[in-house]
C-alpha positions as a printed NumPy array, in Angstrom:
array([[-15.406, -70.401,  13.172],
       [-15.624, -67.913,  10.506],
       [-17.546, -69.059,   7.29 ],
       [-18.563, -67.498,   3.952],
       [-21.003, -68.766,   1.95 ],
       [-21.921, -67.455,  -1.816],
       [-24.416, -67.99 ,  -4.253],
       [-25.552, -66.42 ,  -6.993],
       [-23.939, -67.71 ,  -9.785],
       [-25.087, -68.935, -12.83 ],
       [-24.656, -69.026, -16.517],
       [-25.88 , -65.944, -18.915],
       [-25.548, -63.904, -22.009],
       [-22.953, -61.36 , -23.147],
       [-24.506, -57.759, -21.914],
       [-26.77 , -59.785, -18.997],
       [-26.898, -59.484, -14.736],
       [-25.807, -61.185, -12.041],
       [-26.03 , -60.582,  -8.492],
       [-23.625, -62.642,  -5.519],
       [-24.396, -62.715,  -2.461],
       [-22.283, -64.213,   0.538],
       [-23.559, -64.479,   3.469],
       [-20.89 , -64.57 ,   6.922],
       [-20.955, -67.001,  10.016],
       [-18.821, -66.402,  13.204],
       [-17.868, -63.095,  13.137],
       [-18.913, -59.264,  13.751],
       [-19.78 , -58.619,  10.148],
       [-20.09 , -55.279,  10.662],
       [-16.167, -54.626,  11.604],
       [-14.338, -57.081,   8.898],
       [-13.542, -55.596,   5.669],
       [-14.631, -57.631,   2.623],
       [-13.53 , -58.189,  -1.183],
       [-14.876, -60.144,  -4.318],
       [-12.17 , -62.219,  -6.174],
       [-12.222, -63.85 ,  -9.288],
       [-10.189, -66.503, -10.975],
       [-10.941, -68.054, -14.734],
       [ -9.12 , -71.389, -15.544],
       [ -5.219, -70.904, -15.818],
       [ -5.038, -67.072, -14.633],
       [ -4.342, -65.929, -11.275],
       [ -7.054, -65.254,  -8.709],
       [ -7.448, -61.187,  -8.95 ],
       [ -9.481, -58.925,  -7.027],
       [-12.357, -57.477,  -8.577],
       [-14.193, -55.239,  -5.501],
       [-13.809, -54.67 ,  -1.705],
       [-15.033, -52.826,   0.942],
       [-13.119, -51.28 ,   3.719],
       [-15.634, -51.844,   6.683],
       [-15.893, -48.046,   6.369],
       [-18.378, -48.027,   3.117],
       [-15.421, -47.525,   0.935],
       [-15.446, -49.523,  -2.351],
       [-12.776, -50.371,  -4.202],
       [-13.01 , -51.603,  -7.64 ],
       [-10.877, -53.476, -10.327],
       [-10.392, -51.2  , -13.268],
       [-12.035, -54.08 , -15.753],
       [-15.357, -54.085, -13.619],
       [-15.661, -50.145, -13.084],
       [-19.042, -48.848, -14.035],
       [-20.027, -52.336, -14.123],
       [-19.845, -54.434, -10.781],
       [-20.979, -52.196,  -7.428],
       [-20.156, -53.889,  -4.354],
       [-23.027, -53.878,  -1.468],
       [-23.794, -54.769,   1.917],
       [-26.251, -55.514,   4.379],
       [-24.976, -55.567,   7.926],
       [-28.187, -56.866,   9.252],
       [-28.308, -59.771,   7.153],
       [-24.243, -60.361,   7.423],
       [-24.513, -60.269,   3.475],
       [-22.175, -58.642,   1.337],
       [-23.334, -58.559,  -2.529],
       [-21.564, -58.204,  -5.634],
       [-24.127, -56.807,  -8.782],
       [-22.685, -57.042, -12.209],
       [-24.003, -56.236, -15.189],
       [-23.137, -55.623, -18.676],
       [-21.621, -58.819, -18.442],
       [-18.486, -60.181, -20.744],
       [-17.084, -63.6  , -21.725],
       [-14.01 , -61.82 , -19.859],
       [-16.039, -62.413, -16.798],
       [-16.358, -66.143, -16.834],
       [-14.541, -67.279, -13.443],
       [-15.166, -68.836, -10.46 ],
       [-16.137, -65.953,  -8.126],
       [-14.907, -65.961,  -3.973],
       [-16.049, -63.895,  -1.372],
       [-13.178, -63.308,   1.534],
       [-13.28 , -61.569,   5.049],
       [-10.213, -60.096,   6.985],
       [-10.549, -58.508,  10.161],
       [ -9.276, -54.948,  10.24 ],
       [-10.312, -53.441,  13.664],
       [ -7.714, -51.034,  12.882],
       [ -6.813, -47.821,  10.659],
       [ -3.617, -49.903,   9.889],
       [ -5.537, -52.934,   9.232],
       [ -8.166, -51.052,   6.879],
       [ -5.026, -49.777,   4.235],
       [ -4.251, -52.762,   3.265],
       [ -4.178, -52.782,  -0.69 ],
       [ -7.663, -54.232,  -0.482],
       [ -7.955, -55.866,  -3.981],
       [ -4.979, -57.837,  -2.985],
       [ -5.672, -61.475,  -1.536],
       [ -2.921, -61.271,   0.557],
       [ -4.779, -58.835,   2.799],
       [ -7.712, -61.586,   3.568],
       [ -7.258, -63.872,   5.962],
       [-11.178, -65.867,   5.478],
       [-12.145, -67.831,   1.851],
       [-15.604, -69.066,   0.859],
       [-15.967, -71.859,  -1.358],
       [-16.943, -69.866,  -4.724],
       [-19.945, -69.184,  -7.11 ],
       [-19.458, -69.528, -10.868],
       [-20.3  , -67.373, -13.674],
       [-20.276, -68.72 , -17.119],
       [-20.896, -65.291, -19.772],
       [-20.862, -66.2  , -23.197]])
């Protein structure tokens, strides 16, 4: 079964760092494309970053120049660093997984949640 697992979060100060990590069981890490989403009490979940399987990042424009979405393929660990944090931020953060073995697969709008098949439990991050 396919499992993700994040950590990372925590509480901090307007302007401070965070960095996510999830880590994925069950699955070619490798070939799945990934995504950070984000949903604060009463608002919809929303995509904040994602990667394509191909190194291609996608970002949300609120989190540009701010978040940078990593991996590590050898530790099946896909990070999310964000800094200059705001009280905007606050959320509970979720890692998801879809796999797209295909070209087809890969162009889905990746900052959409409908493209991700595979939810981890979320992180939260508290900025004030």
């Amino acid at each position: 079964d396919v499992q993700l697992v994040e950590s990372g979060g925590g509480s901090v100060q307007t302007g401070g760092t965070l960095r996510l990590s999830c880590v994925g069981h069950g699955y070619l890490f490798s070939s799945y494309c990934m995504g950070w989403f984000r949903q604060a009490p009463g608002k919809q979940r929303e995509g904040v970053a994602a990667d394509d399987s191909r190194d291609n990042p996608y970002y949300a424009d609120s989190v540009k120049g701010r978040f940078t979405i990593s991996k590590d393929n050898a530790k099946n660990t896909l990070y999310l660093q964000m800094n200059s944090l705001e009280p905007e931020d606050t959320a509970m953060y979720y890692c998801a997984a879809d796999p797209c073995f295909g070209s087809i697969s890969r162009a889905r709008p990746r900052l959409d949640e409908t493209s991700y098949t595979f939810w981890g439990q979320g992180t939260q991050v508290t900025v004030s």
